[in-house]
C-alpha positions, 0 to 999 in steps of 0.5 A: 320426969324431973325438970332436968330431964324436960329440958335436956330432953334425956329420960332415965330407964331403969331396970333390968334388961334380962328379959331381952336377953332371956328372948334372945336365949331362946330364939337361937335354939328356936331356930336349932330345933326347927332345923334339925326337925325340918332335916330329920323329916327330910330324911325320913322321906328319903330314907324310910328304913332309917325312920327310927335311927334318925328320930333317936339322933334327932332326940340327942341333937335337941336335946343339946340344942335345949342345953345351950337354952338353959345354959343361956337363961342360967348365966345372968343368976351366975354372975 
């Protein structure tokens, strides 16, 4: 540290803080996917015979969820 910075007691942080917003990117959809999956099995318990409609619209729903990830992670290399 520079003799300005001991005496003011302030440090400088350089950097990039992409990484932050590259975690906080992907916790939303972390939570999404687990919603909707916790969801899909509830109602495959409830509903058997609909086992395989609800897995295909499960799949479409993650999907999205996973677009807005992507979505996220790009942005910063747009701006």
């Amino acid at each position: 540290m520079d003799a300005l910075a001991e005496l003011t007691g302030t440090v400088n942080i350089e950097g990039s803080i992409a990484t932050i917003g590259y975690g906080i990117a992907a916790i939303g959809p972390g939570i999404g996917v687990g919603i909707v999956v916790g969801k899909t099995l509830e109602s495959t318990a409830r509903q058997p015979e609909l086992a395989n409609q609800l897995r295909g619209t499960m799949f479409i729903g993650i999907a999205l969820i996973e677009v807005l990830a992507l979505i996220g992670i790009a942005t910063p290399f747009f701006v």
